[in-house]
C-alpha positions as CSV (number, residue, x, y, z in Angstrom):
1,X,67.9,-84.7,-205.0
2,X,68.5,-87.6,-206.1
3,X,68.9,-89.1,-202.4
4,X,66.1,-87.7,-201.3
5,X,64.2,-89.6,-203.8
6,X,65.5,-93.0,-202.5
7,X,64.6,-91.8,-199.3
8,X,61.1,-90.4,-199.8
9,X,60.3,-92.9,-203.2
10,X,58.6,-92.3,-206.1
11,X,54.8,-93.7,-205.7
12,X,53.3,-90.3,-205.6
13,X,50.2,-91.2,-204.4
14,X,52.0,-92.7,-201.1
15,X,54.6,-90.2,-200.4
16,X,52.3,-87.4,-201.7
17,X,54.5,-86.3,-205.1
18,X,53.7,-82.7,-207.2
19,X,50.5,-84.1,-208.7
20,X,48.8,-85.1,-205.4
21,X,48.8,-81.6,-205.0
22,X,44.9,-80.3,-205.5
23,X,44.7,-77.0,-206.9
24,X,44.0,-74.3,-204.3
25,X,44.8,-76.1,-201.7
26,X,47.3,-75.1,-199.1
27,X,50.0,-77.0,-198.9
28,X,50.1,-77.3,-195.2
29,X,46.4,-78.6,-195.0
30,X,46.3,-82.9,-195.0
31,X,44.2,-84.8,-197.3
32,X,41.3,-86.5,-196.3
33,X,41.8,-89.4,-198.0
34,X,45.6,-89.6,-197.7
35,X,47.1,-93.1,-195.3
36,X,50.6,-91.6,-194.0
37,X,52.6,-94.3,-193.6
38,X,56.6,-94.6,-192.5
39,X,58.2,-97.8,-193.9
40,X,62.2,-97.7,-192.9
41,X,64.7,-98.9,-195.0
42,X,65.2,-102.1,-193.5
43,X,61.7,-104.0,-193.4
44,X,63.0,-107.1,-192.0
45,X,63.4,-106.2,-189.5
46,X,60.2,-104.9,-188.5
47,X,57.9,-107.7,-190.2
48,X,54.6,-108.1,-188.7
49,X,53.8,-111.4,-187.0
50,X,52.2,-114.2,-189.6
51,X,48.3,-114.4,-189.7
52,X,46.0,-111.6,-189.3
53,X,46.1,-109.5,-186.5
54,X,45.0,-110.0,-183.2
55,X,41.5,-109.4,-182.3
56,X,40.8,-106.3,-180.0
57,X,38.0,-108.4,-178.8
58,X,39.4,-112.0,-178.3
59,X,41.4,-111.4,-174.5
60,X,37.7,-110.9,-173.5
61,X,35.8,-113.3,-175.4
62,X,33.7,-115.7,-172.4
63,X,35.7,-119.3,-172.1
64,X,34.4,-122.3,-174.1
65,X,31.3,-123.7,-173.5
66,X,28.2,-123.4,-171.8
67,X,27.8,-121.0,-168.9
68,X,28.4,-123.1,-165.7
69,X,24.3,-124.1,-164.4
70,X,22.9,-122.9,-161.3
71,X,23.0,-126.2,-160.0
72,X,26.0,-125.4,-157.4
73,X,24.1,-123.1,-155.5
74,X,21.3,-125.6,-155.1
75,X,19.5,-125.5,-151.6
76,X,19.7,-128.4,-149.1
77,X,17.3,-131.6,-149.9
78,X,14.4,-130.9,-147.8
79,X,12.0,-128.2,-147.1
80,X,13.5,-125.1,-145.1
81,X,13.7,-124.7,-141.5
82,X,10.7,-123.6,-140.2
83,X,10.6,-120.2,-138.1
84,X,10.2,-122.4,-134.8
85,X,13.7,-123.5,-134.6
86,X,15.0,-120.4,-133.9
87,X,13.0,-120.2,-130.8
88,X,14.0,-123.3,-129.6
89,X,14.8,-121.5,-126.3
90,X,11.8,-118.9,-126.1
91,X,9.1,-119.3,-123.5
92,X,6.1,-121.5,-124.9
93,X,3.9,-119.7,-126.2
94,X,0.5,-119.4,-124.0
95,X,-3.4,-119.3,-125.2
96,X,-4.3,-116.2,-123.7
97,X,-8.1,-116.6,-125.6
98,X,-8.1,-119.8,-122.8
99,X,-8.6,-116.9,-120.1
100,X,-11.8,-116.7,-118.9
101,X,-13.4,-113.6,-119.1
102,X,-12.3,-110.6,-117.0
103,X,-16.0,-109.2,-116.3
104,X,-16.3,-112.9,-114.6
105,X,-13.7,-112.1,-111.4
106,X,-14.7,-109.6,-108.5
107,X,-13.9,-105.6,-109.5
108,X,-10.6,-104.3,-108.1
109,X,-10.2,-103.2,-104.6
110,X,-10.4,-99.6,-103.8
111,X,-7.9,-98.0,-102.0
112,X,-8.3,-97.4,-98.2
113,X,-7.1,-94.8,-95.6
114,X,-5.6,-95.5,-92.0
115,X,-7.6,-92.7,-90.3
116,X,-10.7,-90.6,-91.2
117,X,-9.9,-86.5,-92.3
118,X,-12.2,-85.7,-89.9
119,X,-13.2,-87.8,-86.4
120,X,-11.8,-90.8,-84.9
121,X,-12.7,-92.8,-82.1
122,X,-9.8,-93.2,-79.6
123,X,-7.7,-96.3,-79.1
124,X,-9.2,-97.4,-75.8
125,X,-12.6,-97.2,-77.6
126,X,-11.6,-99.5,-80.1
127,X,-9.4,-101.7,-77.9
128,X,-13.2,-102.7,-75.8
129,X,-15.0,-103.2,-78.8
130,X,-12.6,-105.7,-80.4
131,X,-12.4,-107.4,-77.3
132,X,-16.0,-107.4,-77.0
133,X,-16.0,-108.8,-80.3
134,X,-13.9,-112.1,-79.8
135,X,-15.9,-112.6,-76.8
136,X,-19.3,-112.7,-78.2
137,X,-19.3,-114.6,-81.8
138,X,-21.8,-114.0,-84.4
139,X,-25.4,-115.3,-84.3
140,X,-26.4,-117.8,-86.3
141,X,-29.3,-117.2,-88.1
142,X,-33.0,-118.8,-87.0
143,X,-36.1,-119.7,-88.4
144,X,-38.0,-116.4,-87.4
145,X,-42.2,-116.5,-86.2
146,X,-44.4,-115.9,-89.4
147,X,-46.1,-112.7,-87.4
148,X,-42.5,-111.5,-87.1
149,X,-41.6,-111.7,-90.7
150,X,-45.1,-110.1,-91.6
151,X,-44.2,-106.9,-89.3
152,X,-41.0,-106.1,-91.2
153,X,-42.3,-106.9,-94.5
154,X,-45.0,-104.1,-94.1
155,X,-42.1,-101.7,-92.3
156,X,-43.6,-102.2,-88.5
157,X,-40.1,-102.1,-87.6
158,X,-38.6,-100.8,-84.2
159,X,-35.8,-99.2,-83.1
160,X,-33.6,-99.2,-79.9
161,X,-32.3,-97.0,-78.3
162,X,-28.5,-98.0,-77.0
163,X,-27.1,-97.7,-73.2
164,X,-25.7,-94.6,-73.4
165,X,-27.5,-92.8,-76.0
166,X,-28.3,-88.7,-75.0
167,X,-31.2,-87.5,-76.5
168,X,-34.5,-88.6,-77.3
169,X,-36.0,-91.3,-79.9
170,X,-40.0,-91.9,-80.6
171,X,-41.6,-93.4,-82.9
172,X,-44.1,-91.2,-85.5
173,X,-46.0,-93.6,-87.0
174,X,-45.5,-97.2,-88.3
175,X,-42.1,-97.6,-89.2
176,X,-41.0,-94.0,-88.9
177,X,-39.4,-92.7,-85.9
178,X,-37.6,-89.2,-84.9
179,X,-34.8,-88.7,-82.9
180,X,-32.2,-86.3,-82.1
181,X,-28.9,-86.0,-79.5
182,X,-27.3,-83.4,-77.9
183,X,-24.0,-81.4,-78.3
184,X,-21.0,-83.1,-77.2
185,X,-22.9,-86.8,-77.5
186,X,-20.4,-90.1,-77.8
187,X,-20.5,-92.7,-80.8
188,X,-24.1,-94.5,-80.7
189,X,-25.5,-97.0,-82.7
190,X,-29.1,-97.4,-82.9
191,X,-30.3,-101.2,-84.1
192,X,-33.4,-102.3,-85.4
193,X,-35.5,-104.5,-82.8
194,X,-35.9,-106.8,-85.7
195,X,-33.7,-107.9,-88.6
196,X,-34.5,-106.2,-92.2
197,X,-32.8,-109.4,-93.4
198,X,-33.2,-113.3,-92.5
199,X,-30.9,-115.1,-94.0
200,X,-33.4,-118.6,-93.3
201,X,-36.4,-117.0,-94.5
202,X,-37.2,-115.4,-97.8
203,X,-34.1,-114.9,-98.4
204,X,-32.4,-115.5,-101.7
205,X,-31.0,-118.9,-101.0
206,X,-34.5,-120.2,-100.2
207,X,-36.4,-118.3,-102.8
208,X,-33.2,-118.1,-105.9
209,X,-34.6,-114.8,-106.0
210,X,-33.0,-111.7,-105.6
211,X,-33.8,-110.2,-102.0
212,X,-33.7,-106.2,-101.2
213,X,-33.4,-104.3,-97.9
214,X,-33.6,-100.5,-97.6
215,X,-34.6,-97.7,-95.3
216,X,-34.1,-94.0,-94.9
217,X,-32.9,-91.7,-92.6
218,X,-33.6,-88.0,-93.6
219,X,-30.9,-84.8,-91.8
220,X,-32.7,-82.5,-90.3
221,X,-30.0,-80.5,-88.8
222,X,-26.2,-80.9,-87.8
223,X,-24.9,-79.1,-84.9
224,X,-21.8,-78.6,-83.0
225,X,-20.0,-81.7,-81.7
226,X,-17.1,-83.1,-80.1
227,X,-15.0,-79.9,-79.1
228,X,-15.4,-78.6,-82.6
229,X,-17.8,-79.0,-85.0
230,X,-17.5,-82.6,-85.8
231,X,-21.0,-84.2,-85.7
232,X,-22.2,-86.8,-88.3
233,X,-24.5,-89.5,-89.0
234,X,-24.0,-93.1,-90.7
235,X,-26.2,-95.6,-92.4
236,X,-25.3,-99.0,-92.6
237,X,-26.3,-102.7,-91.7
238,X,-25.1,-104.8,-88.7
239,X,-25.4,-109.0,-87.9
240,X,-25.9,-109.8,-84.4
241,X,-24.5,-108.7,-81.6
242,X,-22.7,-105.7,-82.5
243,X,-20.9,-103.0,-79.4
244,X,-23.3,-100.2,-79.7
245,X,-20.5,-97.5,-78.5
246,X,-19.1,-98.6,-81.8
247,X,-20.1,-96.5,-85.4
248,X,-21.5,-99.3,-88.1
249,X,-18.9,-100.5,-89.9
250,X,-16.3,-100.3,-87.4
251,X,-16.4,-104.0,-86.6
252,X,-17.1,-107.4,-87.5
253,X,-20.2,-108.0,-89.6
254,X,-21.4,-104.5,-90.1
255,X,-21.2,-102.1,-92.9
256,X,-22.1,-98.7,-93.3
257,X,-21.6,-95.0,-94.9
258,X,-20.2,-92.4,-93.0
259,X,-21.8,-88.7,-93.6
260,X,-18.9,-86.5,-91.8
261,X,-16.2,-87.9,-94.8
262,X,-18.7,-89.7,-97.2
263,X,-16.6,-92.8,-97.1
264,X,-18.0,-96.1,-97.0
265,X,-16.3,-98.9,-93.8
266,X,-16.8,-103.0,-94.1
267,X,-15.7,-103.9,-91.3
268,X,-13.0,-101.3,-91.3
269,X,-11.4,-100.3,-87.9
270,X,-9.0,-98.0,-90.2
271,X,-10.1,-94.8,-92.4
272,X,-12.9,-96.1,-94.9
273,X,-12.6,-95.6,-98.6
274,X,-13.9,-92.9,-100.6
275,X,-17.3,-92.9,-102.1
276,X,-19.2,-90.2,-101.7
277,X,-19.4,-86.4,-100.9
278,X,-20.6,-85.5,-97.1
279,X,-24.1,-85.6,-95.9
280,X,-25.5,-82.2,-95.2
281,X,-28.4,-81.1,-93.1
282,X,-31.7,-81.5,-95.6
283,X,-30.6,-85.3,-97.1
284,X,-32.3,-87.7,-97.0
285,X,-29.7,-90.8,-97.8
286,X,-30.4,-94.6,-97.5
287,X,-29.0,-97.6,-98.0
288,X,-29.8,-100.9,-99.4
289,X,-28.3,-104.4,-99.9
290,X,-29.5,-106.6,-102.7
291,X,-29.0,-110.0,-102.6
292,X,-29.1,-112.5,-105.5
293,X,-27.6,-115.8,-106.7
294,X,-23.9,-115.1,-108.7
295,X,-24.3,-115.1,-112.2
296,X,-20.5,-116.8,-112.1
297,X,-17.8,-118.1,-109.7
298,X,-15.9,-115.3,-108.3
299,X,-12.3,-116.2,-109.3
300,X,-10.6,-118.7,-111.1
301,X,-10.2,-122.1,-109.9
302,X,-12.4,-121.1,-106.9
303,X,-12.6,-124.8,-105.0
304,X,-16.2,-126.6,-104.7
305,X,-18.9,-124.7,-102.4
306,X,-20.3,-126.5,-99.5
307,X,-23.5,-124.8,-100.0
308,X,-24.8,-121.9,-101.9
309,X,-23.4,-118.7,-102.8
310,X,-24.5,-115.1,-102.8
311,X,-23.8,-112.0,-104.9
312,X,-24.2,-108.5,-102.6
313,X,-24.6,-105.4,-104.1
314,X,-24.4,-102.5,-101.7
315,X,-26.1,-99.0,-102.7
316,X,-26.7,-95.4,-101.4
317,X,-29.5,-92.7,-102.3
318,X,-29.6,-89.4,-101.9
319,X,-32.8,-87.6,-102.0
320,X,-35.0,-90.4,-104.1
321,X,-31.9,-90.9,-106.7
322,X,-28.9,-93.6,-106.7
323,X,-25.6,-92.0,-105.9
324,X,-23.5,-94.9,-105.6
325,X,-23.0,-98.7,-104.8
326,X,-20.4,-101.4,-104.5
327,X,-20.0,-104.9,-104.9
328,X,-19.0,-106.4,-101.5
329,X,-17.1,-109.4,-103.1
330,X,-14.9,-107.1,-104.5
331,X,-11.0,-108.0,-103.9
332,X,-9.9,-106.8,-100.7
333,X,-6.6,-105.4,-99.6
334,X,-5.0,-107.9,-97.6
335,X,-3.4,-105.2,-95.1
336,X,-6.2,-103.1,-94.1
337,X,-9.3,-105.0,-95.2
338,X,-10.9,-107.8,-92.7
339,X,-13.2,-109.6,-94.8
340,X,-17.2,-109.4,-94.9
341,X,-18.1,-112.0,-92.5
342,X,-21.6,-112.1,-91.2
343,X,-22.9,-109.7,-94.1
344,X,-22.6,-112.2,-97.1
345,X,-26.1,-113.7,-97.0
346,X,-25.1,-116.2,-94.3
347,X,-26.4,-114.3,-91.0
348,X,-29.5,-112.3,-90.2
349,X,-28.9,-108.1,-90.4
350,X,-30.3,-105.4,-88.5
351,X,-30.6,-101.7,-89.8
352,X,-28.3,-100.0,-88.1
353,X,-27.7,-95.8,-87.7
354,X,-24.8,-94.1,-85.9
355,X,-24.5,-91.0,-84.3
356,X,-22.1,-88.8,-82.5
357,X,-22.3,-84.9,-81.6
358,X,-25.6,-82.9,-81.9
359,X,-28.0,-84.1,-84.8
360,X,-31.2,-83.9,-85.4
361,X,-32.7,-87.1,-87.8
362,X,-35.7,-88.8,-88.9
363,X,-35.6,-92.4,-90.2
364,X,-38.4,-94.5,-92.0
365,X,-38.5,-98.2,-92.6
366,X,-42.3,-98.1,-94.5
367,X,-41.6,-99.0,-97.9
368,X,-45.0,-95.7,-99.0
369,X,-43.0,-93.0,-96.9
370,X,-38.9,-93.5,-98.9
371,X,-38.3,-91.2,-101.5
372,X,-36.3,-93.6,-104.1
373,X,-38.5,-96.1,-104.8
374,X,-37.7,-100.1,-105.8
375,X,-38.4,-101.2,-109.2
């Protein structure tokens, strides 16, 4: 006992003696208050260190000092780059608000065929009239006789019949005339005696007006034609001299709308280019060229003009009403499309009506007997 004193000790209160005992309580159960705490026999061993102990906070307390300043990560001296020198080897940048307007340049060229869906002339046909062509140059225009330019201003106009032509053409009244051909008839172009248009004489480079030419040509009937039932009638306009075995259109200096395929042919040996539908028997269809003064130059950079130039509009009617028109300045396909020499304002034009096959017609150049009417 008395060993397990020196062992234990005597400081009840520490080594929890009889009277730290609480009545009722279990001696198992610990004391809330109690500090347990082993002290072996030889202390000197296990002497704590001098000076109080070490803080549970000081291996992270922040080092002496300030915090270091944001001075280190200072920019450059000098404003930053600018965006552009990251470019350096980009394409220079281009004013596109420096572009002139797009509604200044001609419209887009349509697109054109190599043959008609319907009839074609043959080769040898077209052979002779191209050879006819480079041997007899356009006219130029003349000064024409005041009595002259008075007839076709009131619609006293005439019109020829070609070598060749089968059938019969006479005249009804002033300015209208009836005609008609027979089955199996070759390509024939009737021409006005006179021209509608005279490029020296009220025309739109004397007068800076705008100058119209129309006329008329109503379909009586369409019979059969060439081995089938091909037959068809075209409208169009033709400078001087033109092959009159030849359709209007076909060559140099003419124009014209073809009723068989409803396509309209500038000086297009080829297929035409779509405009409108066929011409049927009852139409009447006609066709007009306004010309006026440009309201800009064509394209860009165009090089100075040795004399004025002319803006032509071509239109068709059917039956008193507008069906379509064109701008003959348009931009042309460099394969197919030949130019519009002769029709631009700078030569005189006859009216100018083919035929081929059996068809019956009836054509008016009197201003009082068209059904479409100018404003």
């Amino acid at each position: 006992m008395g060993l397990f004193r020196s062992l234990k000790g005597s400081h009840p209160d520490k080594f929890g003696g009889p009277s730290s005992k609480p009545e009722g309580r279990d001696q198992t159960s610990p004391r809330t208050d109690e500090k347990h705490t082993y002290v072996p026999s030889n202390a000197d061993t296990y002497l704590p260190p001098p000076g109080p102990p070490t803080s549970h906070q000081s291996a992270y307390s922040a080092p002496s000092g300030p915090p270091p300043g944001q001075s280190k990560y200072a920019p450059p001296p000098g404003p930053p780059p600018s965006h552009q020198s990251n470019t350096e080897n980009s394409a220079p940048y281009h004013d596109w608000t420096s572009v002139p307007d797009n509604a200044l340049l001609p419209p887009p060229p349509s697109l054109g065929h190599e043959a008609s869906p319907l009839s074609n002339a043959s080769l040898t046909d077209a052979d002779r009239a191209h050879e006819w062509c480079r041997s007899h140059p356009l006219l130029a225009p003349g000064y024409p006789p005041p009595a002259l330019l008075s007839s076709v201003r009131n619609g006293d106009v005439r019109l020829l019949k070609p070598q060749g032509y089968n059938g019969d053409l006479l005249m009804t009244s002033t300015g209208n005339w009836r005609g008609s051909t027979r089955t199996g008839s070759k390509d024939a172009c009737l021409i006005t005696s006179a021209p509608l248009y005279f490029a020296r004489a009220g025309s739109q480079i004397e007068s800076r007006t705008t100058k119209t030419i129309y006329f008329e040509v109503k379909i009586h009937s369409l019979g059969r034609g060439r081995g089938t039932d091909e037959c068809s009638l075209a409208v169009g306009y033709a400078a001087m001299p033109y092959p009159t075995w030849r359709m209007p259109g076909w060559e140099r200096g003419s124009l014209a709308v073809h009723g068989d395929d409803g396509r309209r042919y500038v000086n297009d040996t080829w297929g035409g280019k779509d405009f409108v539908s066929p011409f049927r028997a009852g139409d009447t269809v006609g066709i007009g060229m306004a010309f006026s003064m440009p309201d800009a130059p064509p394209e860009y950079d165009a090089p100075p003009s040795t004399g004025p130039s002319t803006k032509v509009e071509v239109f068709l009617t059917r039956n008193g009403r507008r069906e379509g028109g064109w701008d003959l300045h348009e931009e042309l396909d460099a394969s197919n499309d030949l130019g519009v020499d002769g029709l631009n304002g700078a030569c005189d034009l006859n009216g100018a009506i083919g035929i081929f096959g059996g068809v019956e017609f009836e054509t008016s150049f009197n201003e009082k007997d068209w059904l479409w009417q100018p404003r």
